[in-house]
C-alpha positions in Angstrom: -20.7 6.1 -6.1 -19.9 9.4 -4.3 -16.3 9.7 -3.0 -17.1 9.7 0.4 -19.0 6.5 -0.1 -15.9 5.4 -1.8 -13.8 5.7 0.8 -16.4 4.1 3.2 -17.1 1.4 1.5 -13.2 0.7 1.3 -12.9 1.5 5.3 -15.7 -1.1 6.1 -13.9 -3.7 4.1 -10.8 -3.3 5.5 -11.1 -2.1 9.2 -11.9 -5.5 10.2 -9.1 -6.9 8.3 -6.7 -4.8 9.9 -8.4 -5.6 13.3 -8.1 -1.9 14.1 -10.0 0.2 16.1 -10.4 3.7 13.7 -12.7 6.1 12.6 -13.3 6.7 9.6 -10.9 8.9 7.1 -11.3 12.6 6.4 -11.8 12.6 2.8 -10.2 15.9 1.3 -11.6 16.4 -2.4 -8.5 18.6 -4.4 -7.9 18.9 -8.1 -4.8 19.7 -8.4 -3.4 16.8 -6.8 -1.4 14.8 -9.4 -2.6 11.1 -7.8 -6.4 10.4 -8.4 -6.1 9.5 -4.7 -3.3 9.4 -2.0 -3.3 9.6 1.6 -1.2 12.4 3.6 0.1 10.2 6.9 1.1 13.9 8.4 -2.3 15.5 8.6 -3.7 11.7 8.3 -5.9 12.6 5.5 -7.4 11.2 2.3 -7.3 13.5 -1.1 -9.0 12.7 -4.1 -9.6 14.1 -7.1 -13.7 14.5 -8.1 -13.1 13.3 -11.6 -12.1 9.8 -10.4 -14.3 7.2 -11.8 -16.3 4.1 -10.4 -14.5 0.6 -11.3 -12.2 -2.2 -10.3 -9.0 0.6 -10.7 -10.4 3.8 -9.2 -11.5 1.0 -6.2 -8.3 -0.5 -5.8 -6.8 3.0 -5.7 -8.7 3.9 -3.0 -8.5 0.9 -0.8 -4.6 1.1 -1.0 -4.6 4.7 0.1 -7.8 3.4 2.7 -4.8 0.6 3.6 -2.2 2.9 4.4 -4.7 4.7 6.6 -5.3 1.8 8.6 -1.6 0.6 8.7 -0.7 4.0 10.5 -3.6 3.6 12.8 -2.7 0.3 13.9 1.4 0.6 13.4 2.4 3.8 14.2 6.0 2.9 14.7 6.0 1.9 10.9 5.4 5.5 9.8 7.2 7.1 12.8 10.6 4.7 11.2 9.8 6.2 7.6 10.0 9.4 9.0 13.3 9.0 10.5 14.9 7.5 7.5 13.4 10.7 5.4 14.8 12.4 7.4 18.3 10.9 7.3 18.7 10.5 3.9 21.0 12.9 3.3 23.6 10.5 5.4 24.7 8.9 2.6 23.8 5.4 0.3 22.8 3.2 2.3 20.0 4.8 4.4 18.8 5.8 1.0 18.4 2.2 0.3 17.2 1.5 3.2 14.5 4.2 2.9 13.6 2.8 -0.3 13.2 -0.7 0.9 11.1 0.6 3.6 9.2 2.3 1.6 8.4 -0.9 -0.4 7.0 -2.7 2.7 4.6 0.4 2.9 3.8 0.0 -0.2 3.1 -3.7 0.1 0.9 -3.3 3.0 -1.1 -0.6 1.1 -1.3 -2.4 -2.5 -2.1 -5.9 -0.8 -5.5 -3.5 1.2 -6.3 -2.1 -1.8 -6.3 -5.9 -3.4 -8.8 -6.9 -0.7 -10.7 -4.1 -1.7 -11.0 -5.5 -5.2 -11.4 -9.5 -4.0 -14.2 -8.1 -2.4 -15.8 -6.0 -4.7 -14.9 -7.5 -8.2 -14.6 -11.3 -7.1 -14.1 -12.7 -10.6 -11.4 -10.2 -11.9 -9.5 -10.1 -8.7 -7.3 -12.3 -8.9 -6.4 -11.7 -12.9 -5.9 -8.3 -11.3 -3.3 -9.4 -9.5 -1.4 -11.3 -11.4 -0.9 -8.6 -13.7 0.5 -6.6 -11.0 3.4 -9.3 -10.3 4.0 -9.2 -14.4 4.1 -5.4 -14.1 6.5 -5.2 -10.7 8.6 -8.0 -12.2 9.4 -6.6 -15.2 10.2 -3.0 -13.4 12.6 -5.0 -10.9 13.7 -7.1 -13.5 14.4 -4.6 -16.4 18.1 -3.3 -17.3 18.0 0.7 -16.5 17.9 2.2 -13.7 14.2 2.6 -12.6 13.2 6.1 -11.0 12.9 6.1 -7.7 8.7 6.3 -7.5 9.2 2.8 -9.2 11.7 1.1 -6.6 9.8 2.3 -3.9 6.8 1.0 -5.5 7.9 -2.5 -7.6 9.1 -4.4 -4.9 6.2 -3.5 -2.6 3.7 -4.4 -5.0 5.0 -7.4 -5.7 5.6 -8.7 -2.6 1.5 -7.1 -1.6 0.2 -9.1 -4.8 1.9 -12.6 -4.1 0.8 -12.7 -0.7 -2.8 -11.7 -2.1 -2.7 -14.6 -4.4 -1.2 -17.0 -2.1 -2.9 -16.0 0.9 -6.1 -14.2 0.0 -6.6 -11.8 2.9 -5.2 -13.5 5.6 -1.7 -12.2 6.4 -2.7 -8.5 5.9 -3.3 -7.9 9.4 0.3 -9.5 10.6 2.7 -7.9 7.8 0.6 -4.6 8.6 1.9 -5.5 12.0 5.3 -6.1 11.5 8.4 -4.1 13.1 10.3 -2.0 11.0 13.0 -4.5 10.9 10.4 -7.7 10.2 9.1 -5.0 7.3 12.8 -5.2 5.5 13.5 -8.4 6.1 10.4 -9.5 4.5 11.5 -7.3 1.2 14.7 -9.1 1.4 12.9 -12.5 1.1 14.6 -13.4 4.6 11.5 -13.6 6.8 10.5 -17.0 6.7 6.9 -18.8 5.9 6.6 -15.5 3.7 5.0 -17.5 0.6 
């Protein structure tokens, strides 16, 4: 499959999902990006690399970058907060944490897309898929050093993206995507209720 077709094929999945009204993304194709795929919410953008492959992985990948796409188009607020705290940071400790938890329920929005992506496309495996994912997050959130801080921003996210996959197939995308910026914490904090 070409990557343009990739990214298309993710889009139609997911834009009715979302219940978003969105073109589809510019697709950007640059080798010397480290990610096989990520999406730029500045220039609202898509890059890939040409030498990603076809498969359950490379198709996740791209519907959780296809995700985050669709969570800016339809919550702008969400990315317009991020922003904020970014640029904050340097305040001290806790609007670093609380950068980091937010950037966990972007995460979460994007990894639970790009698990729709695979329900859809690999039915059988998808949910296996999954469940891996909550093994992996656990044992990240879970372990006894101090994780780097791509893996906080990550772990939580894609745990919290994966159980509500499993629980909930892909029926609360569209209303976590939706969520404030304070909903969005509070759901990482496991103090939004009916979560699970």
């Amino acid at each position: 499959m070409s990557l343009s077709a990739k990214v298309k094929t993710a889009f139609e999945i997911l834009a009715p999902v979302f219940d978003v009204n969105a073109a589809v993304p510019s697709l950007v194709v640059d080798q010397n990006d480290k990610h096989p795929v990520c999406y730029d919410p500045k220039r609202k953008l898509i890059f890939m690399r040409s030498d990603i492959q076809d498969g359950l992985t490379s198709e996740y990948a791209v519907g959780e970058e296809v995700g985050h796409y669709l969570h800016h188009a339809l919550n702008p607020e969400a990315f317009a907060y991020k922003e904020r705290l970014f640029e904050r940071r340097h305040q001290g400790t806790s609007v670093q944490v609380e950068l980091a938890l937010y950037d966990n329920y972007i995460e979460c929005v994007g990894n639970y897309a790009g698990l729709v992506v695979v329900g859809r496309l690999f039915p059988a495996e998808a949910k296996q898929f999954a469940e891996n994912m909550v093994r992996k997050a656990t044992k990240i959130t879970r372990n006894n050093r101090m994780p780097e801080y791509q893996e906080i921003t990550h772990a939580m996210g894609y745990l919290h993206g994966a159980l509500n996959f499993i629980v909930h197939g892909e029926t609360k995308l569209a209303a976590i995507a939706r969520f404030t910026p304070k909903e969005g914490l509070l759901m990482l904090q496991g103090k939004l209720m009916g979560q699970y």
